[in-house]
N, C-alpha and C positions, 0 to 999 in steps of 0.2 A: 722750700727753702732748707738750707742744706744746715746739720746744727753744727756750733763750735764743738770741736773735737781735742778735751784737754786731759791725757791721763794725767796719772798720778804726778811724776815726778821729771826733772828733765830728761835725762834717760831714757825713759820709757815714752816722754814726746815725740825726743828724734828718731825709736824706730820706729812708732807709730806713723810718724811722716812717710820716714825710707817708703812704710808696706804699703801706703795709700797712695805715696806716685808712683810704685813702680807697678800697684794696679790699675790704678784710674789714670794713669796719663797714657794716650796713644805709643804703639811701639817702641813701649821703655825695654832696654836691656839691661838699665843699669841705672840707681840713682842713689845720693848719699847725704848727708848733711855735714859743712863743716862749720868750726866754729875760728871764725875770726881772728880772734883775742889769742887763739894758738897754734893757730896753723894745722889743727888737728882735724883728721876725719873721725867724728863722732859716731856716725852709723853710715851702714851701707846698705843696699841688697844689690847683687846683680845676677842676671841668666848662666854668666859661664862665671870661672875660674878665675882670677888674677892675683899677679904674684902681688907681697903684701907692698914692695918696692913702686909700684902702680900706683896705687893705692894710697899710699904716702904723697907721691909725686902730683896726685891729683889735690889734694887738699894744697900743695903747696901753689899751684899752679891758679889756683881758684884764690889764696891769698895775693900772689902779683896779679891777676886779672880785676881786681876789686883796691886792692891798696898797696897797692906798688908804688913806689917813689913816685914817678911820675906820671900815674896815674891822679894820685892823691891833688899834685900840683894841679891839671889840666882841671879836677872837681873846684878846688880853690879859687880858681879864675872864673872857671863858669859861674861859680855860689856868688862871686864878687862884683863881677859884669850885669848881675843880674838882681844884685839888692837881696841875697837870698842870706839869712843870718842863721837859721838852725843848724844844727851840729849834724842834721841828717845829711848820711852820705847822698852825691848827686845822683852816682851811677845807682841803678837798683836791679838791671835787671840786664846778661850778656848772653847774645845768640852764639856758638861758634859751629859751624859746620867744616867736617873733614869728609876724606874721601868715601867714608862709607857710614859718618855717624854726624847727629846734629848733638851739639850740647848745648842744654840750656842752663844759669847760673841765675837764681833767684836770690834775693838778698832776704827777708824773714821784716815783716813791717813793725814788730815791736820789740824786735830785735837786733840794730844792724849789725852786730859781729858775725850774725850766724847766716849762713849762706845754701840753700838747697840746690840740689843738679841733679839733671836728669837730664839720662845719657838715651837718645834712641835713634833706629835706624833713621838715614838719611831721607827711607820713602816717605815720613814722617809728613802729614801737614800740618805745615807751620803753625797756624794760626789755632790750630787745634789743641798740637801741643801747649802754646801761651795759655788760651782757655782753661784745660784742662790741669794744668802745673798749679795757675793764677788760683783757681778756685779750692785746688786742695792747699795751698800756702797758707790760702787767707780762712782755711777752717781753723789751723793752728795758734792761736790766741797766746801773746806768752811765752812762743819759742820764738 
C-alpha cells in the first residue's frame, strides 16, 4: 500500500505532484497543477520547451473547463435534479483528447480549487492513465 506523500509546505506539494505524475503516469509529456481560486499554474514539468504564453493559456483553459459560466450552471442542475446538497463540485475529473495528445484534468479530493493535468501522447492507455493519475492524486492528502 502505497504511503500518503505530504511535504513540507504547499509549494513544495505541488512540485512533488508535477515530479510524481510525470513519472509514474504512462506516457506523460507534460503535466502541471493549477489552482482554481486563480487561475494560476502553480507548477509544471514538461519533456520539451513552451513559450510561458502556453502555459498561461493552459491554466486558463482548465479554469473554463471546470468553472466556467456554464459549466457551473449544467453542475447546479445536475446537484439539484439529484437531491445532491454539498458545495463539492459535480465535475471532478475531464478526458480531452487532440490530434496527437490525450489530456487528462483531475480536480485534487480535499481540495476543489486545485486542479492536476497530465498531458500524454495519444498511444496512451486510457484506463491506465486514469489508474495511474487516480492513485498518485489520491497520495497527496491536503493539496
Amino acid at each position: 500500500m502505497a504511503t500518503k506523500r505530504m511535504p513540507q509546505n504547499f509549494s513544495d506539494q505541488c512540485m512533488a505532484l508535477c515530479k510524481a505524475l510525470r513519472t509514474e503516469t504512462p506516457d506523460c509529456v507534460a503535466c502541471g497543477v493549477v489552482d482554481m481560486s486563480t487561475g494560476m499554474l502553480l507548477s509544471y514539468e514538461t519533456v520539451d520547451s513552451h513559450p510561458p504564453e502556453v502555459l498561461d493559456l493552459l491554466a486558463g483553459a482548465t479554469l473554463d473547463m471546470f468553472q466556467g459560466r456554464t459549466v457551473v450552471m449544467i453542475e447546479d442542475v445536475f446537484k439539484e435534479r439529484r437531491g445532491v446538497t454539498s458545495d463539492q463540485h459535480y465535475f471532478q475529473e475531464i478526458l480531452v483528447n487532440s490530434d496527437h495528445l490525450t489530456h487528462l484534468f483531475i480536480r485534487m479530493n480535499d481540495r476543489q480549487d486545485v486542479v492536476a493535468v497530465v498531458v500524454c501522447r495519444n498511444s496512451v492507455n486510457v484506463g491506465m492513465l486514469f489508474a495511474q493519475a487516480r492513485r498518485v492524486v489520491k497520495e497527496y492528502v491536503g493539496l
